[in-house]
C-alpha positions in Angstrom: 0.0 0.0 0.0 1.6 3.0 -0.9 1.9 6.9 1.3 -1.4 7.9 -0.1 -3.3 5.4 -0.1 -2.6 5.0 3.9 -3.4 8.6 4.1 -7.0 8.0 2.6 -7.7 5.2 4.7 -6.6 6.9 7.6 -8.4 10.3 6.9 -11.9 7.8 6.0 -11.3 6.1 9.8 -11.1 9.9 10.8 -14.2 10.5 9.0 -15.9 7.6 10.2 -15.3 8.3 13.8 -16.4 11.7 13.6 -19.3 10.7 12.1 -20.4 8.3 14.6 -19.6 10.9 17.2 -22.2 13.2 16.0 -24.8 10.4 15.4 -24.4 9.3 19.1 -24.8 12.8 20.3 -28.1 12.7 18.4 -28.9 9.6 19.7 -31.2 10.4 22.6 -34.5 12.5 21.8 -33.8 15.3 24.8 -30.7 16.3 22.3 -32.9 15.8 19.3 -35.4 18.3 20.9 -32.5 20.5 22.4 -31.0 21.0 18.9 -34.3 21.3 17.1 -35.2 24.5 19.8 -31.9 25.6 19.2 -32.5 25.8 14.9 -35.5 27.9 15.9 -34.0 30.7 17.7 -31.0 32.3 16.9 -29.2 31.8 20.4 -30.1 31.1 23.9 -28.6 30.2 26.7 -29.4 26.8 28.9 -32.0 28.3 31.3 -34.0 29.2 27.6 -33.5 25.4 26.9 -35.0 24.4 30.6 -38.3 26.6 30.0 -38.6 25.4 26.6 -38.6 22.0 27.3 -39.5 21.7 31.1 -36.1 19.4 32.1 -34.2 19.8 34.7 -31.3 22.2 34.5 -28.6 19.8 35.5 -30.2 17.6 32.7 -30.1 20.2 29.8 -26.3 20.8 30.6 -25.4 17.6 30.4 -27.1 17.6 27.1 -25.5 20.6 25.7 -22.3 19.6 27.0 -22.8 16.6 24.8 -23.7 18.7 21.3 -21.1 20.8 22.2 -18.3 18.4 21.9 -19.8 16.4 19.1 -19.2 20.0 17.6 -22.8 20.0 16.6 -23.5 23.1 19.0 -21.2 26.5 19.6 -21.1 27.3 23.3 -20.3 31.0 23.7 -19.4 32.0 27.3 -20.6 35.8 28.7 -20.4 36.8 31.8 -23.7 36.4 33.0 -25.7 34.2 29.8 -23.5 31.9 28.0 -25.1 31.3 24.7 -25.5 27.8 22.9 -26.5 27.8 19.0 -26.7 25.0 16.4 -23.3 25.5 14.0 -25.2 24.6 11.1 -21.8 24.2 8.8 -21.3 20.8 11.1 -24.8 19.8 10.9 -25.0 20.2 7.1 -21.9 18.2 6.9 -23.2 15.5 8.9 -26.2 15.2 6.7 -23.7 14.9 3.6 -21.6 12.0 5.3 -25.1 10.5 6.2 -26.5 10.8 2.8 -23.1 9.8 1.5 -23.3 6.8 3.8 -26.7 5.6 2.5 -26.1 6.1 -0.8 -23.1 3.9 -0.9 -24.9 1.1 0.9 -28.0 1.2 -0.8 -26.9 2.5 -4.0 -29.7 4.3 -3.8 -30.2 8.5 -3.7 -31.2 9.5 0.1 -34.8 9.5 0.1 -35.7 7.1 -2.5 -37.5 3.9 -0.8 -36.4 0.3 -1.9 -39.5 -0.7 -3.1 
C-alpha cells in the first residue's frame, strides 16, 4: 500500500469516527429536541432550553455539553448568559456523510425507498 493510499484510509477512519460521534450525540430524543429548539432561535442560553422543554437544569447541561463536543453546538461564554446555537456548517456536513453513507450502501439517492 503505498503513502497515499494509507493517508486515505486513515483520513476515511477519521471520518468515520467523527461521524459516529455526531450520530451518538443525536442519539437520545432530549438532544434531538434541544437542537431542534436551538435551529429555531438564533441563540439562547441553557436556562431558555429548561423553560422550553420543562427538564431539569442539570439535565439540559449535560445535554448541551454533549452537542457541544460532538461540535454540533457552539457554546459561547458571557459573563452572565452563556449562549448555545446549532453551528449549522457541522450539521449540514453531517447530513452529507449520512447521505453519502446511505447512498453507498443502498446504492440508492437518500430518500428514495427500496421498493
Amino acid at each position: 500500500m503505498d503513502t497515499v493510499s494509507n493517508h486515505e484510509n486513515m483520513q476515511q477512519c477519521r471520518d468515520r469516527d467523527a461521524m459516529a460521534a455526531k450520530l451518538a450525540a443525536l442519539s437520545h430524543p432530549a438532544r434531538l429536541k434541544i437542537l431542534q429548539h436551538l435551529a429555531e432561535v438564533e441563540a439562547c442560553c441553557c436556562k431558555d432550553v429548561v423553560d422550553r422543554l420543562h427538564l431539569a437544569q442539570s439535565t439540559v447541561s449535560q445535554h448541551l455539553k454533549v452537542l457541544v463536543e460532538s461540535g454540533l453546538v457552539r457554546f459561547t461564554p458571557d459573563n452572565r448568559r452563556s449562549r448555545y446555537e446549532v453551528d449549522g456548517d457541522e450539521v449540514r456536513a453531517l447530513a452529507e456523510s449520512v447521505n453519502g453513507l446511505l447512498t453507498s450502501c443502498c446504492g440508492l439517492p437518500a430518500g428514495e425507498d427500496a421498493d
